[in-house]
C-alpha positions in Angstrom: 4.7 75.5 28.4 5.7 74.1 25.1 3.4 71.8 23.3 4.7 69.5 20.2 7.8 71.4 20.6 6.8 75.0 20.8 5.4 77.6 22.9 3.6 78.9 20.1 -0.4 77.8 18.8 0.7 76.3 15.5 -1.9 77.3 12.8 -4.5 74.4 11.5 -3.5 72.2 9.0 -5.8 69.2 9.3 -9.0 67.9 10.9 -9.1 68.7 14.2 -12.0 66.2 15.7 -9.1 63.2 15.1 -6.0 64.3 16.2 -2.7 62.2 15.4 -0.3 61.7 17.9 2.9 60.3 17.8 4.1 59.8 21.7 6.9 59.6 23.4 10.4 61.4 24.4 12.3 59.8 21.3 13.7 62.6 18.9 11.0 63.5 15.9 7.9 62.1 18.8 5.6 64.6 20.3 6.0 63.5 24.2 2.8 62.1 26.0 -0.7 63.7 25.9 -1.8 66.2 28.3 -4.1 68.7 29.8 -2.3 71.2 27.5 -2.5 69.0 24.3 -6.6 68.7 24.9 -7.2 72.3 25.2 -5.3 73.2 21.8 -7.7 70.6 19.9 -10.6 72.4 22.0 -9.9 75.9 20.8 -9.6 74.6 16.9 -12.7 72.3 17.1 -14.4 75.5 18.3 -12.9 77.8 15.9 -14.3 75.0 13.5 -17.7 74.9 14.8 -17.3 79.1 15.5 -16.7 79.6 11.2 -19.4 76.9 10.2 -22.2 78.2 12.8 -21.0 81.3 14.5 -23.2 81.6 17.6 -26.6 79.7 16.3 -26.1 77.1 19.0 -24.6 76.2 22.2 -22.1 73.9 22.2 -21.4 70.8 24.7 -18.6 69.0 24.6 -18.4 65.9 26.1 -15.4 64.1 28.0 -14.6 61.6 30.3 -12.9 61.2 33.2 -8.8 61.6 33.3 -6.0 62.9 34.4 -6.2 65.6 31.6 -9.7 66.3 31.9 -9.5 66.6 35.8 -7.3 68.9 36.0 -8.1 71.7 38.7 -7.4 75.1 37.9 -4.4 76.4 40.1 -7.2 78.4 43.1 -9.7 75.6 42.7 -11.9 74.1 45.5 -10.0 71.7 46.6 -9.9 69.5 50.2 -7.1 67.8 49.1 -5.0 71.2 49.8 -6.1 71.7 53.2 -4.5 71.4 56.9 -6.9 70.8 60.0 -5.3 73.9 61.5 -4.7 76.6 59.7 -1.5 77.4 57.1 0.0 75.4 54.2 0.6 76.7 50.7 -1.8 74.9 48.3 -5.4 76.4 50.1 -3.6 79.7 50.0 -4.9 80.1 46.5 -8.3 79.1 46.7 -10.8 81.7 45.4 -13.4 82.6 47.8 -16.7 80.8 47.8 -20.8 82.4 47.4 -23.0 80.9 49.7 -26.1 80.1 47.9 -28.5 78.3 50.0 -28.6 76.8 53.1 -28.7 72.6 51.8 -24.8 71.9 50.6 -23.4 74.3 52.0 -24.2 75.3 56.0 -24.6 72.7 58.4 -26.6 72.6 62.0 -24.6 73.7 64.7 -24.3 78.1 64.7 -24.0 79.9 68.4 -25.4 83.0 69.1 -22.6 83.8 70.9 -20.3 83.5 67.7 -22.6 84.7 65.2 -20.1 87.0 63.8 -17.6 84.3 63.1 -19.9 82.2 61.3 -22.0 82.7 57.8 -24.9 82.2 56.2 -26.7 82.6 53.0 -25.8 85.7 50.8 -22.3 85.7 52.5 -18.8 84.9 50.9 -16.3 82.6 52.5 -12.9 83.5 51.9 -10.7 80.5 52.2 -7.8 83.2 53.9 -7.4 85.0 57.2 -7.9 88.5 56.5 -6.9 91.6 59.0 -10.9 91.5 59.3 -11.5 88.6 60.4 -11.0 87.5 64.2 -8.7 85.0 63.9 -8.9 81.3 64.4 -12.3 80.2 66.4 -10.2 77.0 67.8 -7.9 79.2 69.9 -11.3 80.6 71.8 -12.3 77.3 72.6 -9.3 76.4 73.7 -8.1 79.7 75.4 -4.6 79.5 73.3 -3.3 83.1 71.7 -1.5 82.2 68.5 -0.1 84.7 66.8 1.1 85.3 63.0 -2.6 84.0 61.1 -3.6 86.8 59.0 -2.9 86.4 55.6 -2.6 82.4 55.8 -5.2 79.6 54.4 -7.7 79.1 57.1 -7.8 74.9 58.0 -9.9 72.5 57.6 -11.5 72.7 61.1 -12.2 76.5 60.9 -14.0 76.3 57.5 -16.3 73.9 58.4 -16.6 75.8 61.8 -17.8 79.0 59.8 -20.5 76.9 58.0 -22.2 75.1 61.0 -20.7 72.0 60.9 -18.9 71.8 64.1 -20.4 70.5 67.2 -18.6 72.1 69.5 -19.3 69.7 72.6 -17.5 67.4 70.4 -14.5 69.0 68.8 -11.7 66.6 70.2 -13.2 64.0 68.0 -13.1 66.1 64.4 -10.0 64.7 62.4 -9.2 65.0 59.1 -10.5 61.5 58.6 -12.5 60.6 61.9 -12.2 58.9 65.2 -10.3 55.4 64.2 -10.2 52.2 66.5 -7.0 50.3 67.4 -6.4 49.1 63.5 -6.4 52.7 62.7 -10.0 52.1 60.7 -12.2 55.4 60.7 -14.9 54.4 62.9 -17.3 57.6 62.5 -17.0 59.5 59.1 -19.3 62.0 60.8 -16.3 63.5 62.4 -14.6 63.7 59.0 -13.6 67.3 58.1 -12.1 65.7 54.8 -15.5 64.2 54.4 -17.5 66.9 55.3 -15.8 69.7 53.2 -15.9 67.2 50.4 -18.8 67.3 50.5 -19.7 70.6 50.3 -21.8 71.6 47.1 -19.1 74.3 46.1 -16.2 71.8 46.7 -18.4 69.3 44.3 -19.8 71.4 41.9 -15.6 73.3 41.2 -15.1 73.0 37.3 -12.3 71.3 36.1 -9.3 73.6 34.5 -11.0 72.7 31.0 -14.1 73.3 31.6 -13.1 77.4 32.5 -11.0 77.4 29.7 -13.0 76.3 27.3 -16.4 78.5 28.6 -13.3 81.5 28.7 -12.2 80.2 24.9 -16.0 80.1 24.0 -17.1 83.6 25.6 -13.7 85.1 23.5 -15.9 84.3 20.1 -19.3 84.9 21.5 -20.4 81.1 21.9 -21.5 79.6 25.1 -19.5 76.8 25.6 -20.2 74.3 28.1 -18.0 71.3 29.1 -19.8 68.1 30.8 -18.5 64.8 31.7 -19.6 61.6 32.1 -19.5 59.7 35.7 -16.5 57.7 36.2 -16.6 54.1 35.2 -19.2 54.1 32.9 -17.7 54.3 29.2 -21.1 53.5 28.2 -22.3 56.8 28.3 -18.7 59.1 27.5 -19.1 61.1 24.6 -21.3 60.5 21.6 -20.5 56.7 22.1 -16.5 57.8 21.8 -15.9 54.4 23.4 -17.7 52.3 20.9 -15.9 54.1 17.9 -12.7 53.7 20.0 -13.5 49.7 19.9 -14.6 49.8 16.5 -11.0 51.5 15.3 -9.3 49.1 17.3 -11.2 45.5 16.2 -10.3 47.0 12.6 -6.8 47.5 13.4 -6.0 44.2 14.6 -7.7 43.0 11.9 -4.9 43.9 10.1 -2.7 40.8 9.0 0.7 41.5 11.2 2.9 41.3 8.0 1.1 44.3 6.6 1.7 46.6 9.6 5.4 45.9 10.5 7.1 49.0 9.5 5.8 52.6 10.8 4.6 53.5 7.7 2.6 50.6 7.3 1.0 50.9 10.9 0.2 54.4 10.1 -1.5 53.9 7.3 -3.7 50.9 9.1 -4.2 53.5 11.6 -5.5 56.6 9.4 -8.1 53.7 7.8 -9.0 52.5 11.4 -10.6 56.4 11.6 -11.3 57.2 8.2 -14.3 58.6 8.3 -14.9 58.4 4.3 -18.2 56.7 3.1 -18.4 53.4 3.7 -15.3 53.7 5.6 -14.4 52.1 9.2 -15.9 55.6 11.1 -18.8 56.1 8.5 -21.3 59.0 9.4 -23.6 56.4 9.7 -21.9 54.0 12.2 -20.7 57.5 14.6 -24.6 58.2 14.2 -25.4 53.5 15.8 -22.7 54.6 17.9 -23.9 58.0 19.7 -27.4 56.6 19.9 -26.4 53.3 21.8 -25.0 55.9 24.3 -27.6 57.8 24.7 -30.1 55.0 25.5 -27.8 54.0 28.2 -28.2 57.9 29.7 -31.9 57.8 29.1 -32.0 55.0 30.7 -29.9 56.1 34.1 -31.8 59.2 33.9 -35.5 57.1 34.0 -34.1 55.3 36.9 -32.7 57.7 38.7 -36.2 59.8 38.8 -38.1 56.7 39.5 -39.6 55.6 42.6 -38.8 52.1 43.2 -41.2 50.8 46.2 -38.6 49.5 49.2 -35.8 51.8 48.6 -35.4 55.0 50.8 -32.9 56.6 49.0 -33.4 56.9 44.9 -30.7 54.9 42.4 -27.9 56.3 41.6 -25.4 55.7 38.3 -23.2 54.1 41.0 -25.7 51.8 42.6 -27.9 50.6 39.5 -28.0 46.9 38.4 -26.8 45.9 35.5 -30.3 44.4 34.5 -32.5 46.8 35.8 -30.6 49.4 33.2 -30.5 46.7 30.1 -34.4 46.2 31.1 -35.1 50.1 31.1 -33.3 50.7 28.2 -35.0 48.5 26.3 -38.3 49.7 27.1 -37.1 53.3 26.7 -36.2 52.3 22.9 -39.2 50.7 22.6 -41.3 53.1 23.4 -39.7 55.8 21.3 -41.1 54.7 18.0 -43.8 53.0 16.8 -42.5 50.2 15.1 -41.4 48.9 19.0 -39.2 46.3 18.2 -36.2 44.8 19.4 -33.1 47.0 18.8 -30.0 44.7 20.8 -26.7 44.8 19.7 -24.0 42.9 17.9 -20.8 43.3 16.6 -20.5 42.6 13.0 -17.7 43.0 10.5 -15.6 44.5 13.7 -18.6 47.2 13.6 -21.6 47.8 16.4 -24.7 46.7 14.5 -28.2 46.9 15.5 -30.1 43.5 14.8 
């Protein structure tokens, strides 16, 4: 895969932490930012951080959610891969999966009877018919002999079979998305074998493509390096307040009076000032610092929330699910709390900045 035009790691020249890119396919432009683009800065912000602190700390990166940072490795966990029945190409690579406990990841319904073709805790699930196994449980039930399954990605049905989640009274209605009515609208998601294997804690839990490459890029230089992201739709919390510094960059730069950013070297050099991170300049120390602590009163906040009781409620908040004002309220009286001075710390933007007042 070539990245900016090669398929050879280009040595570091400049700050990593802020990488320019010129996109687009246009002769002298560097295409459009990808998976591949993001690790590269990855493995020189850690050979950064690797030659200022060697292994002293563990490191964290944060991201949120895209395409980029989504990306599955190629034998990942994935439903989206599967057939019902058995075959395809895309579960054929799936890597085979521990079973760790019994909540997440088996189910209610196991048969004495077929206790050999089902698992339980301690055991591994491989994802693949193997000359071992005894072949598709949904030709039994059926009394069909199908031939030609070793070897081939085991379905949708047959995996969640293996972990207890088939009711076998009722396997007519399991569909990859449920019983529907007359409008074709899913009816009972219980049936759902999308839904269900989904669900699973190993099909939730599968790291993204950049979070093994970066723990693998880590682990090569004897740092433990762990990726995390943020919960999709809330920018709030992404980063060390990335967001914020991304608005503050952008206020600045449309600041700008038009006339003094009409050629491309004009707009680049409005650009490199929007993230200058010299004293005093737009990206100060100082204002990253405002920035990363706004975020992380918002995630101190969800995180008092989410542990807290609330009298009514059977099932706790989530991220998802959490008022607006209840998280304004709770952060509030988190940062109030956290000092002794307990006073008011809003904000508002000033001079295109996030300012506390």
């Amino acid at each position: 895969m070539a990245v900016y035009h090669s398929d050879i790691k280009q040595s570091l020249n400049s700050d990593p932490f802020i990488q320019l890119f010129e996109y687009g396919n246009a002769e002298g432009r560097e295409g459009y930012w990808s998976y591949d683009h993001m690790i590269l800065q990855v493995e020189d912000v850690l050979d950064v951080l690797y030659v200022a602190f060697g292994d002293k700390y563990d490191f964290v990166p944060l991201f949120d959610h895209s395409c980029g940072h989504d990306r599955m490795r190629p034998d990942a966990l994935n439903v989206n891969g599967m057939n019902v029945g058995y075959g395809g190409k895309s579960a054929s690579r799936m890597h085979s999966s521990f079973i760790r406990e019994v909540d997440g990841y088996l189910g209610n319904f196991f048969y004495p009877d077929r206790i050999s073709e089902q698992l339980s805790v301690g055991m591994v699930q491989s994802f693949v018919y193997t000359e071992n196994d005894i072949g598709p449980f949904l030709d039994k039930v059926e009394n069909k002999v199908l031939e030609g399954w070793v070897g081939k990605p085991k379905g949708m049905k047959q995996i969640a079979f293996e972990r207890g989640f088939i009711d076998l009274e009722s396997i007519k209605l399991y569909t990859k998305d449920g019983p529907k009515d007359e409008d074709g609208k899913t009816i009972d998601e219980s049936f759902s074998l999308k839904k269900i294997i989904s669900g699973l804690t190993d099909f939730v839990e599968e790291e993204t493509l950049l979070q093994v490459m970066s723990k693998r890029i880590g682990t090569s230089r004897g740092m433990n390096v762990s990726v995390d992201r943020s919960p999709k739709g809330h920018p709030e919390v992404a980063g060390e307040g990335i967001e914020y510094t991304w608005a503050n960059s952008k206020i600045y730069l449309r600041s700008v009076p038009l006339d003094n950013r009409r050629t491309k070297t004009q707009f680049l050099d409005a650009v490199r000032l929007s993230i200058s991170r010299d004293s005093g300049a737009q990206l100060s120390r100082t204002k990253v610092s405002k920035f990363s602590g706004r975020a992380r009163d918002f995630i101190a906040a969800y995180y008092l929330l989410h542990n807290q009781n609330k009298t009514g409620l059977s099932v706790k908040p989530t991220v998802a699910t959490l008022a607006k004002k209840d998280i304004e309220k709770t952060r509030k009286k988190y940062r109030a709390h956290r000092g002794v001075e307990k006073q008011d710390t809003a904000y508002e933007i000033v001079n295109s900045t996030w300012t506390r007042h």
